[in-house]
C-alpha positions, -999 to 999 in steps of 0.1 A, spaced: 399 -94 9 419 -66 21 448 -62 41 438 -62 78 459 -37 94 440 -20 124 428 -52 145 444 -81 161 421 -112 163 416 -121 201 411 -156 197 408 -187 169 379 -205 165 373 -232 147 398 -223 122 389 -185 121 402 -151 133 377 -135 158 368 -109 186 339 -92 196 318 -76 174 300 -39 172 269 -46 194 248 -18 183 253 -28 146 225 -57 138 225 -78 116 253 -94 95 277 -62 81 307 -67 56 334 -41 73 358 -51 46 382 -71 69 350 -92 89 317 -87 86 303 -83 122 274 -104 130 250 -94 162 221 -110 171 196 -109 200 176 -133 222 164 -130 258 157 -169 265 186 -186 246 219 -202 262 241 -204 235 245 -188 201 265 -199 169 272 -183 136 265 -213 108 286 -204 74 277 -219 37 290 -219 6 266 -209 -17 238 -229 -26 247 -256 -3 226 -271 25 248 -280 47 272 -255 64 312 -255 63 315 -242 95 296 -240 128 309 -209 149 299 -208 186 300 -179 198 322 -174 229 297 -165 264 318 -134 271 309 -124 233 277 -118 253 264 -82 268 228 -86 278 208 -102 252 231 -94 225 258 -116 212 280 -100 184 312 -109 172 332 -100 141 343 -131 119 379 -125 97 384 -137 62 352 -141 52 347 -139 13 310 -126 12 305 -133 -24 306 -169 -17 289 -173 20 252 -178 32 248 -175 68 224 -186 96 221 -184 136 218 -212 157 204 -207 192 208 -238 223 180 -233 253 144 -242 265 124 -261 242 91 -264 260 65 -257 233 34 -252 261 56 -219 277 61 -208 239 102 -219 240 109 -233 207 149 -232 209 164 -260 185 207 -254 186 201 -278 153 182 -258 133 191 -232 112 177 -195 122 169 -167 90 186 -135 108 153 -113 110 178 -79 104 190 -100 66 194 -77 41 196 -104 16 178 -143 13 185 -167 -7 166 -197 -12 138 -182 -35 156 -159 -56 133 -168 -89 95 -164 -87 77 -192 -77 103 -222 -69 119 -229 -35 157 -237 -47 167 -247 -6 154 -262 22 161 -237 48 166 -196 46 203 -183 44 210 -150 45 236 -131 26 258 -99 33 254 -75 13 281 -51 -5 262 -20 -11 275 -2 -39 243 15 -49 253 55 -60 225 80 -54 241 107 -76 230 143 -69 192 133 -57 160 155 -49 134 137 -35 100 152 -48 78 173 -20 41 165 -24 14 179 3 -4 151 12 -38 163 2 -19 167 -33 -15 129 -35 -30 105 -62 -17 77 -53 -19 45 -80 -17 12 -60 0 -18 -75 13 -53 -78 52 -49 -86 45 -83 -106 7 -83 -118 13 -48 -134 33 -57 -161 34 -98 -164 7 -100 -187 21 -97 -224 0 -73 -232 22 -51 -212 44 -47 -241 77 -47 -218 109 -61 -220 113 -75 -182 76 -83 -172 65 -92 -138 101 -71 -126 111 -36 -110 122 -32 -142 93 -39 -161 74 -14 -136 103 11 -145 96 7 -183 63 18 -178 65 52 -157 61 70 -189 27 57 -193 21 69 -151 37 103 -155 17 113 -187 -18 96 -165 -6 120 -145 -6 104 -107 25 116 -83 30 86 -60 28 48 -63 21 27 -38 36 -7 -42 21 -43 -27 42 -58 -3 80 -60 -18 100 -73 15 110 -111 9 79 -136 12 71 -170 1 47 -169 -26 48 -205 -26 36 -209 13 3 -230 9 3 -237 -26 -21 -254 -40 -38 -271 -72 -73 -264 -82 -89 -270 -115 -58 -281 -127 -40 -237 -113 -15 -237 -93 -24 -213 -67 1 -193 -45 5 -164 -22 4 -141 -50 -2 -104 -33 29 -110 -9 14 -106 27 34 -134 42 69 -120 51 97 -140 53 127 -110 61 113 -73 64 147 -58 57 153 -79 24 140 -68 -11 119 -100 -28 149 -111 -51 115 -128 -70 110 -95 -84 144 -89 -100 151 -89 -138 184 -110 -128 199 -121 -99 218 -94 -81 242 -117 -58 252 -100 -27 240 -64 -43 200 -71 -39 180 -43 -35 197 -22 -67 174 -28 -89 142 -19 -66 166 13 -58 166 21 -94 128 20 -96 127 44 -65 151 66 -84 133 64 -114 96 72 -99 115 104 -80 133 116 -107 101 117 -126 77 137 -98 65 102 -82 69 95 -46 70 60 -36 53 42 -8 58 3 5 33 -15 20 42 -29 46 31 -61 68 39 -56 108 10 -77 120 19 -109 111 47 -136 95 49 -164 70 59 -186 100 23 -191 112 8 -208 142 19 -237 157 13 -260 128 37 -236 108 74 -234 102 103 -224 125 130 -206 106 132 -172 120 118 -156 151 101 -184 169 133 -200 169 148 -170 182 125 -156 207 89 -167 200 78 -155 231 90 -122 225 81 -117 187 46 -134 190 14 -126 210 10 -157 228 -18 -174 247 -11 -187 280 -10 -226 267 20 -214 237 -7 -208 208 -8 -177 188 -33 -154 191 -46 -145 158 -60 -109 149 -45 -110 119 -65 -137 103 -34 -150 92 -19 -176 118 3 -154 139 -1 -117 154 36 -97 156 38 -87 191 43 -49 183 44 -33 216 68 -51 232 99 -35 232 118 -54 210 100 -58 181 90 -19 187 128 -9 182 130 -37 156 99 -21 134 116 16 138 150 2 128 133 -7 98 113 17 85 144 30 90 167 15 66 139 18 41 138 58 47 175 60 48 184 33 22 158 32 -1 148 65 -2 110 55 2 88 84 6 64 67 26 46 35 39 11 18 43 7 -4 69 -12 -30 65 -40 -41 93 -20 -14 112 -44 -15 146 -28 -44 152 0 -21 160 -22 -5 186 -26 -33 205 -11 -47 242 14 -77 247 -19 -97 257 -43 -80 226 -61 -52 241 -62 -22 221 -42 6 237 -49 42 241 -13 57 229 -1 31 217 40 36 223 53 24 186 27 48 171 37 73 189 75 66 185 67 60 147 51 95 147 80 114 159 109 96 149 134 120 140 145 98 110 108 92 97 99 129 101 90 139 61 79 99 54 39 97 54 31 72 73 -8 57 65 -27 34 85 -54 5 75 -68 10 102 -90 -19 113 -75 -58 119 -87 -89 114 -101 -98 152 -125 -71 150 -111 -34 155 -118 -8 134 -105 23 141 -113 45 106 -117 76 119 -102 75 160 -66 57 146 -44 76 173 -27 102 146 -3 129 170 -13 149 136 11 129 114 -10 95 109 -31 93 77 -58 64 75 -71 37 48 -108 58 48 -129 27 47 -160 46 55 -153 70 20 -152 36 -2 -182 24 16 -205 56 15 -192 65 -20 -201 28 -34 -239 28 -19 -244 66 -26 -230 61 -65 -254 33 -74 -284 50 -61 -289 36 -23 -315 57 -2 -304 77 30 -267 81 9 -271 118 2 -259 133 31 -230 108 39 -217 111 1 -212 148 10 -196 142 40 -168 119 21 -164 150 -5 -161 173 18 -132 160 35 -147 138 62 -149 160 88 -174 140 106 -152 115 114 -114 136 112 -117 165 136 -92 192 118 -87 202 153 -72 169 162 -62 157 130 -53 184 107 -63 181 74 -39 151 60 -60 123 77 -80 108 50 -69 88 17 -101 84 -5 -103 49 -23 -132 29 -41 -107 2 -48 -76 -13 -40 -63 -47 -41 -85 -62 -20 -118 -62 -35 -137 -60 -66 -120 -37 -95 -137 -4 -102 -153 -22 -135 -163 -50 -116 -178 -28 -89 -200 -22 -112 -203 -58 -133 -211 -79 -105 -237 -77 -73 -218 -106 -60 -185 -118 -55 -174 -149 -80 -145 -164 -57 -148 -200 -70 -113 -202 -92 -97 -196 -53 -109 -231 -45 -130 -221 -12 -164 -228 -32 -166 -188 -30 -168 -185 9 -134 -164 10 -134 -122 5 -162 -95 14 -197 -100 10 -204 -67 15 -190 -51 -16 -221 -25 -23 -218 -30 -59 -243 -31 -86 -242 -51 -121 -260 -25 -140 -285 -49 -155 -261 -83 -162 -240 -100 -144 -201 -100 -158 -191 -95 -193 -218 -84 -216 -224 -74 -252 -257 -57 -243 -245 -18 -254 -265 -5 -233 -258 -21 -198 -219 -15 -214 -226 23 -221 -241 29 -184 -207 11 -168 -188 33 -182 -205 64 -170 -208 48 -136 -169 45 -135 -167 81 -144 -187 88 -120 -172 71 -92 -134 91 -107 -152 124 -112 -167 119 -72 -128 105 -62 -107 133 -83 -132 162 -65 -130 146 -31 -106 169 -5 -81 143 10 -54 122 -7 -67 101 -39 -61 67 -47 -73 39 -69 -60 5 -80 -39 -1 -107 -61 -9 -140 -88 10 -132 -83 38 -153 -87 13 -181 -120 -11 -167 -92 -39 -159 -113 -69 -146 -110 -96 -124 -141 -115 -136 -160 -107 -105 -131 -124 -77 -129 -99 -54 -103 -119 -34 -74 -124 -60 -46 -132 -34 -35 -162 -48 -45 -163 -84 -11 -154 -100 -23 -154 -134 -48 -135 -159 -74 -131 -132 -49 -106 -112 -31 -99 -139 -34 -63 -157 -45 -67 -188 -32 -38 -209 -51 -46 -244 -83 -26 -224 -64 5 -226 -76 6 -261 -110 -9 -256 -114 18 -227 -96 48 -240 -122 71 -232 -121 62 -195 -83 67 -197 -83 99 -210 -115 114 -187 -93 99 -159 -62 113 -173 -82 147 -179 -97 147 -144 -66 142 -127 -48 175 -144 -79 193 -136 -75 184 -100 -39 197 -99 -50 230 -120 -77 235 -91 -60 236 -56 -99 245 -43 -107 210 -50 -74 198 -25 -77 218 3 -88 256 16 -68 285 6 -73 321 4 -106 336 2 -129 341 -30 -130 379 -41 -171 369 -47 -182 365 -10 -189 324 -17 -178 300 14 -149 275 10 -173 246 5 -211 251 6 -241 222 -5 -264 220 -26 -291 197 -33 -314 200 -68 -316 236 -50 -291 263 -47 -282 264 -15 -309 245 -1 -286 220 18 -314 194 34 -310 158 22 -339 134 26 -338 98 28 -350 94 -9 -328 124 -17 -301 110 -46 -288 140 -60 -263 164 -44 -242 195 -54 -211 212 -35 -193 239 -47 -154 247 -36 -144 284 -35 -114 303 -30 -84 315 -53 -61 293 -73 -23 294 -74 -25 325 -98 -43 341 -71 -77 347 -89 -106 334 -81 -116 297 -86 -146 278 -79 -157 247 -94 -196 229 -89 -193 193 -84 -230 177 -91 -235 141 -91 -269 124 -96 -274 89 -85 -309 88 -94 -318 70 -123 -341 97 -139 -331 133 -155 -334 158 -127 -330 197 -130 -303 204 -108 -302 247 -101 -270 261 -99 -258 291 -77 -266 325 -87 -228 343 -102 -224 380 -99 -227 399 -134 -197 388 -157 -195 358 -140 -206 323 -156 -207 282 -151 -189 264 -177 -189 225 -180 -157 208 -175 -166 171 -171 -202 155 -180 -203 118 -180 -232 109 -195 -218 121 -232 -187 100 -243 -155 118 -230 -134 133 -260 -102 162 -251 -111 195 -263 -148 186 -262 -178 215 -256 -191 199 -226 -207 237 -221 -227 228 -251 -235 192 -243 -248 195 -212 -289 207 -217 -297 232 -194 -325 257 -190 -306 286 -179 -291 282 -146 -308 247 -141 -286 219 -158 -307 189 -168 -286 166 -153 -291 130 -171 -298 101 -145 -269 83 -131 -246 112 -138 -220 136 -129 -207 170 -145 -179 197 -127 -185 233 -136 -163 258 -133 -161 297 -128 -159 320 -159 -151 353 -149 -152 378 -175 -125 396 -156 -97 370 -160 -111 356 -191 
């Protein structure tokens, strides 16, 4: 350790140099001649710093700290001679221990430090290597370099959601370091050249995968997806390449530099309703040993209420955990360089100390202007477990994006040919503007998804009318039952061509409907190949070929690939498609709608067949206008398009019910009569504007 030359110790205890610490600095901090440890509790007596060598279970000193250590809540003091390549450290608080008032104070037991930047214990997937949590200090050493963060306009986004370890743990992934950042790093050639501009990744703070595990049919089944948090400011070591002692966190930093330096923003989801400690019949190793009736909504008798679904509800608003949340969001902006965060079952976050939703919510609002956060998107699932659902009225202050359920929902029924859809599915294209006033919410509110983790893939959407759960061991009563899907004639895998042929256009359909949608786009990982999950639809603990991506159908699918591939440049060459912009030179309205009739915009409740056409200019300024026409009957209909002036005229882009090949005629594939396409049944085609002018 270096020389100390700039303090005197106060005091010795227990065979070691301290004083007090920096109070406003949490957590446990190396300053190169100490490392200053500050924790807080409002209910505990007595506070002690435990110290272990590493790997051991049994500490090698017990450091009280001193009462007049104390200001407030906060007890800090700064420990000399510490070597923190070779320590583990815990808190020990003394007080109350009256479980029925929520006081759960044990000065035995050994306390995780909620502000750890590093935890040991679980450092290799899937095996617990200690019986209690240490944290470790970490020396960060990380070097940023010269470093330009890319600037996307949210309604730019396509965002590509996935499991740091499912995406590339499968050998079919072809990488060196599977189930790793690194592996995920090895394969941002393949996303850049698909062509999305931000990732979001499943939860990647420290959690215990191993939390409930359990043996069914001979699986092992585990808390595979990561909700569960064990430390929110501690990467999950479990997802390292090799252990990084006392510098975790570089390698997830490389895959953040990585993504950037490559046009990719990156966004963390992130789990501030809940923790892997539980309800009463779960653990005690962090905050309920801390300050369980701060950190936790509680009942009156000490139980946990539980609109999270999952045990335990964080208590968000109370002011505590509010300023605990900020600080690290924080240190994720500041020392991660993420771009952005989902938060998952975020109206949770909305609620009171006693549950009841609030109207301004105060960390919502604090989140929203926090002068640190100010360029990070912040997007909200916005609904919880006990029954809130907020899609749509999530308070915003114009910076707060939202999950938009009610676009997956509408899309699914409209796509596979429900009745009274019509007018809804334009809605969701359009924007949502039904349910996101731009007046109140400005026009970065809604991400478009028909998939994400939890639910059906977008193959299976279409394999399976019902969810096939069994392998989770819940004899299929777990996940949605209301996934408004459709097997196309079979249930699961088929070799009938046909029902085969009529998947694959219905996926296109559902990308072409998502690419051309105005609002941020996003789909789950695997989807722009037909990955499957054979029909589960609640994968959360099946850490194995079921949630795995299987790459070998990126050959087997190629076509979708490519129209997805296709669809998304053709998005990013059309800015009418993303948002308004300047006015079209031809007189045509920003968006107008169409049904089989030009601009004859009634929808009845059998009605299955829509058209909307975008207008304006494109970046170039000239004028650009594409027809988006889907048709979710299940018959050929002549669909009219809208009169052009002279030297104008329609050419097909996209048509998905002719197999998808670059360079393709689709002008020439697609019959038509003139102006009226005859638009196949369960189809889709995008037109665009040739004008003889700018040809």
């Amino acid at each position: 350790m270096p020389h100390r030359r700039h303090y005197t110790p106060v005091e010795t205890i227990e065979g070691f140099d301290v004083r007090p610490g920096l109070y406003t600095l949490n957590g446990a901090t190396a300053l190169g001649y100490a490392v200053n440890f500050t924790v807080h509790s409002s209910r505990a007596t007595a506070c002690s710093v435990a110290l272990f060598h590493r790997k051991a279970e049994k500490p090698y000193a017990v450091i009280p700290i001193p009462d007049d250590y104390r200001i407030g809540d906060t007890w800090s003091i700064m420990i000399f001679d510490i070597d923190i390549y070779e320590v583990e450290y815990t808190y020990r608080l003394d007080g109350p221990n009256d479980p029925k008032n929520g006081l759960l104070f044990d000065k035995e037991r050994d306390i995780l430090d909620p502000y750890a930047r590093a935890v040991t214990g679980q450092s290799k997937w899937g095996m617990k290597t200690q019986d209690t949590y240490h944290g470790r200090i970490v020396a960060d050493q990380f070097d940023w370099g010269k470093y330009d963060e890319p600037v996307i306009p949210f309604s730019d986004l396509v965002i590509y959601e996935l499991h740091v370890r499912g995406f590339t743990k499968d050998p079919s992934s072809g990488v060196l370091c599977p189930g790793t950042f690194e592996g995920v790093i090895e394969k941002i050639p393949y996303l850049k050249e698909l062509g999305i501009n931000a990732v979001e990744l499943m939860p990647v703070f420290e959690f215990d995968e191993i939390a409930d595990s359990r043996i069914i049919n001979g699986e092992q089944l585990i808390n595979y997806w990561g909700y569960n948090t064990t430390c929110f400011f501690a990467p999950n070591t479990g997802y390292t390449s090799k252990p990084e002692f006392n510098h975790e966190g570089d390698e997830l930093k490389r895959l953040v530099r990585a993504f950037n330096d490559n046009g990719i923003q990156v966004f963390l989801d992130v789990v501030f309703n809940h923790t892997s400690e539980g309800n009463e019949d779960g653990p005690v190793f962090s905050f309920k040993g801390l300050d369980n009736t701060v950190w936790y909504m509680l009942t009156p008798d000490g139980h946990y209420f539980n609109f999270s679904g999952c045990g335990n509800t964080f208590n968000c608003n109370h002011p505590v955990v509010q300023q605990f949340i900020i600080d690290c969001l924080r240190y994720w902006a500041i020392e991660y360089r993420v771009d952005g965060f989902r938060f998952d079952l975020a109206s949770i976050m909305g609620r009171s100390e006693s549950g009841a939703p609030m109207e301004m919510p105060p960390l919502l609002k604090a989140l929203a202007y926090d002068p640190i956060l100010t360029k990070v998107k912040l997007i909200a699932e916005a609904w919880d477990a006990g029954g809130l659902y907020q899609v749509g009225s999530f308070p915003s202050w114009h910076r707060w994006a939202e999950w938009n359920g009610r676009y997956r929902d509408d899309m699914r029924c409209f796509l596979k040919g429900d009745a009274g859809m019509a007018r809804s599915a334009v809605q969701r294209i359009t924007g949502s503007r039904d349910i996101y006033d731009p007046a109140i919410r400005g026009d970065n509110a809604s991400v478009n998804f028909l998939t994400c983790h939890d639910g059906f893939t977008l193959w299976d959407v279409y394999s399976y009318s019902h969810k096939h759960n069994e392998a989770n061991g819940w004899m299929n009563l777990d996940g949605m039952d209301a996934n408004h899907s459709w097997n196309c004639g079979a249930e699961g895998e088929t070799d009938d061509p046909a029902v085969n042929d009529l998947r694959i256009r219905m996926v296109k359909n559902a990308f072409t409907s998502l690419l051309c949608s105005r609002g941020a786009a996003m789909f789950y990982s695997g989807d722009e190949f037909c990955n499957t999950q054979s029909g589960n639809n609640n994968a959360y603990c099946q850490d194995n070929a079921i949630s795995w991506l299987d790459w070998s159908r990126l050959d087997k699918f190629r076509e979708v690939h490519d129209y997805v591939r296709d669809l998304i440049a053709f998005r990013k060459a059309h800015p009418v498609l993303r948002r308004e912009t300047a006015a079209c030179s031809l007189g045509f309205p920003s968006v107008s709608i169409h049904n089989c009739i030009a601009w004859n915009d009634s929808f009845q409740e059998d009605s299955r067949c829509i058209g909307i056409l975008f207008a304006g200019r494109d970046d170039n300024g000239d004028d650009d206008m594409v027809f988006v026409g889907i048709n979710a009957y299940w018959e050929t209909v002549p669909m009219q398009l809208p009169d052009l002036p002279i030297g104008c005229g329609w050419t097909a882009a996209f048509y998905t019910d002719v197999p998808y090949c670059t360079g393709a005629d689709f002008n020439a594939l697609v019959p038509r009569d003139g102006n009226v396409l005859k638009l196949a049944g369960r189809s889709a085609v995008v037109m665009t504007l040739r004008n003889a002018l700018h040809s």
